[in-house]
C-alpha positions as CSV (number, residue, x, y, z in Angstrom):
1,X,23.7,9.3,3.9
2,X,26.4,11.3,2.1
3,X,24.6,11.9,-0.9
4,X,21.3,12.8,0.6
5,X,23.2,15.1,3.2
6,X,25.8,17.2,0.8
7,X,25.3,15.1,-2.7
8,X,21.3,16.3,-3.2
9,X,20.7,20.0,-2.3
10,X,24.2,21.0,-4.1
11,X,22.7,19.4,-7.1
12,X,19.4,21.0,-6.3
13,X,21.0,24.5,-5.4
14,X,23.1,24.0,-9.0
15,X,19.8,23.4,-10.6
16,X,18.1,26.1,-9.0
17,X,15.5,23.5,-8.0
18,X,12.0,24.9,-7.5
19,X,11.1,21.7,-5.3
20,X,12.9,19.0,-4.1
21,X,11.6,15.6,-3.8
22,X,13.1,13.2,-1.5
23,X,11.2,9.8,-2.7
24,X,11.9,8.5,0.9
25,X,13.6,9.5,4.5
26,X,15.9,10.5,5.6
27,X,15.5,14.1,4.2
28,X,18.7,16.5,4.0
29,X,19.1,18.9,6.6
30,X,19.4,21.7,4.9
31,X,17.6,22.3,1.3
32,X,17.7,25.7,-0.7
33,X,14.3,25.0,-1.6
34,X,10.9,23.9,-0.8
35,X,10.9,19.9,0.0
36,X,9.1,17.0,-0.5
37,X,9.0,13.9,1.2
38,X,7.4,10.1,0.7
39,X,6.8,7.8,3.2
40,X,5.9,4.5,1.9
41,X,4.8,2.7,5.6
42,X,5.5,3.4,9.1
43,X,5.7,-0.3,9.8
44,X,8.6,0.1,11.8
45,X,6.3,1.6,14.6
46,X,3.4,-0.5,14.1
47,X,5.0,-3.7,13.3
48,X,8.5,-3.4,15.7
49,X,9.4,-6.9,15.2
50,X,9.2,-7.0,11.1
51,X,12.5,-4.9,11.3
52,X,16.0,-5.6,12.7
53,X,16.7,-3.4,16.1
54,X,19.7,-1.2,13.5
55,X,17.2,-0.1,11.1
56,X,14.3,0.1,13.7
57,X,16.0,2.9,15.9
58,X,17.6,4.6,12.6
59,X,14.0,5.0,11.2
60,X,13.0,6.3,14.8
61,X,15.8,9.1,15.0
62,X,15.4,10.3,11.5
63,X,11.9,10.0,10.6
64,X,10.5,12.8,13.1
65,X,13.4,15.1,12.1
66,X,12.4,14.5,8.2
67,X,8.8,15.2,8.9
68,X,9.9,18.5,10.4
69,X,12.0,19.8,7.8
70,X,9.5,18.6,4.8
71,X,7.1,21.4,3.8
72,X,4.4,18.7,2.1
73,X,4.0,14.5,2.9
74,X,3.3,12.5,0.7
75,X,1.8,9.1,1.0
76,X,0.5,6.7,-1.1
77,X,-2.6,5.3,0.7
78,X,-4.9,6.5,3.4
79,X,-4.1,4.2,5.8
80,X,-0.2,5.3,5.5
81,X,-1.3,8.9,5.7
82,X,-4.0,8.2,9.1
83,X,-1.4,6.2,11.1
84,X,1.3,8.8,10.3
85,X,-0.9,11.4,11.7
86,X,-1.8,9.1,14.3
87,X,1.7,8.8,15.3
88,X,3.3,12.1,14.8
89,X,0.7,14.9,14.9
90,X,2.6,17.8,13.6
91,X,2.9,16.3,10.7
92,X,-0.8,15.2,9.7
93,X,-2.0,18.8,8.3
94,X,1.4,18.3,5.8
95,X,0.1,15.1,4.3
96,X,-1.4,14.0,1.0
97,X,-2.2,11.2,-0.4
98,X,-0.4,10.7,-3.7
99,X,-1.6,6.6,-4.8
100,X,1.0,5.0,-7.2
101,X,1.1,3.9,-11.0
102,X,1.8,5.1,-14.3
103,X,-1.0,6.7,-15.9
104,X,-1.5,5.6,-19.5
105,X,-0.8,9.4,-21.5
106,X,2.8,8.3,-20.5
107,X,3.5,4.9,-21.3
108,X,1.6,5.0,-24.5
109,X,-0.6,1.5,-23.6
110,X,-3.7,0.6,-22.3
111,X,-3.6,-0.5,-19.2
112,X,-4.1,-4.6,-18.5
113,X,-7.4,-5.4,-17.9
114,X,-9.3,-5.4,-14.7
115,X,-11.0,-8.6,-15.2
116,X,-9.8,-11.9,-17.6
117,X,-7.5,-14.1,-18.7
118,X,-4.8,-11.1,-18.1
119,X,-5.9,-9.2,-15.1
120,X,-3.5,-9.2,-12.7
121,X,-3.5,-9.8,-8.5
122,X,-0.5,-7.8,-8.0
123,X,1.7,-7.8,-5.0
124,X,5.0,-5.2,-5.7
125,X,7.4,-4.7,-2.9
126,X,10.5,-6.4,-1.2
127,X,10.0,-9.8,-0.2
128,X,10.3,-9.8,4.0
129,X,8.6,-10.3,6.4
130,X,7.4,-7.0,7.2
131,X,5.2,-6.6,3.5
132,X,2.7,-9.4,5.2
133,X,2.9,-11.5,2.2
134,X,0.9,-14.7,3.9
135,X,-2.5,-11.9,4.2
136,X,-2.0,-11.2,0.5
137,X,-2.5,-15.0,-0.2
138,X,-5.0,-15.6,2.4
139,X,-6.8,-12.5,0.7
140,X,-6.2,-13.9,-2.9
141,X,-7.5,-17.2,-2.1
142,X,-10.6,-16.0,-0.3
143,X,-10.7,-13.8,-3.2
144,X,-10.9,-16.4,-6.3
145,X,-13.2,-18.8,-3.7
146,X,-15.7,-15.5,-3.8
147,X,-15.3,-14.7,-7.1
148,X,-15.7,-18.3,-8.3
149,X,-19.1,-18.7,-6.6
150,X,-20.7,-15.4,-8.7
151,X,-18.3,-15.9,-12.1
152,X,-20.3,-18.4,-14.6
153,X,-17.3,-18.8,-17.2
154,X,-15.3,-15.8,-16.6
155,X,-11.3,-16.2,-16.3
156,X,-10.1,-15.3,-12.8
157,X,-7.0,-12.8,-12.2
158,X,-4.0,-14.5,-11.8
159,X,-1.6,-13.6,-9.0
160,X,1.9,-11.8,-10.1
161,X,4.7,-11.5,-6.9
162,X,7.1,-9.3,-7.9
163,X,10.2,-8.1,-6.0
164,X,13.5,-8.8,-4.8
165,X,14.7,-10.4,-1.4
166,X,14.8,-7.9,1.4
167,X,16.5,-8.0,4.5
């Protein structure tokens, strides 16, 4: 909280930031520039239960006042951006979806294939409770049962679970 708070926008002000991003909330109170700020889920509204009580009111305080003090939104799916406006209205005309990845012009490599031997089912993402992890499988078997009945031959993807232990 320190850092974001006096540690950031005296860097930013030192740089004579154009922008600032903050790649998640809380943002600082005070910026000398224009500010950016991601929200990854609001799951600790939708999902009250998939969080400890600590962190669940924290993310209540803080949230609104970060959506308040950041001039753009960004999101990285529409269903983030929809229930975000759903749940705090101001905010939705600052929203935009920005979806994740690396694009290949910067790491230099093709991209793994779509379909194969090397195709991955990818799950990225802390390992709790709250990420839903028992749909992903439910989705990847119902998945490789569908794709198996109109594949003759092909390799299906395999799944890849990375991530570290949350909470």
């Amino acid at each position: 909280v320190k850092w974001t708070q006096l540690g950031l926008p005296n860097l930013a002000r030192r740089l004579h930031a154009d922008l600032l991003h903050v790649p998640t909330f809380p943002t600082p109170l005070f910026a000398p520039c224009p500010m950016l700020v991601t929200i990854h889920d609001v799951a600790f509204r939708l999902y009250p239960r998939t969080l400890e009580t600590t962190r669940r009111w924290w993310y209540s305080l803080l949230l609104p006042m970060s959506l308040a003090r950041a001039d753009a939104v960004l999101v990285n799916s529409d269903t983030t951006g929809r229930e975000l406006s759903d749940l705090y209205p101001g905010s939705a005309a600052k929203v935009e979806v920005t979806r994740f990845g690396t694009p290949q012009w910067l790491s230099g490599r093709e991209p793994p294939p779509l379909w194969g031997p090397g195709a991955p089912f990818l799950f990225i993402g802390a390992l709790e409770p709250r990420k839903n992890l028992s749909r992903i499988l439910d989705a990847f078997v119902r998945f490789k049962r569908e794709a198996t009945a109109c594949t003759t031959g092909r390799a299906l993807p395999r799944l890849v679970i990375v991530g570290a232990g949350g909470w």
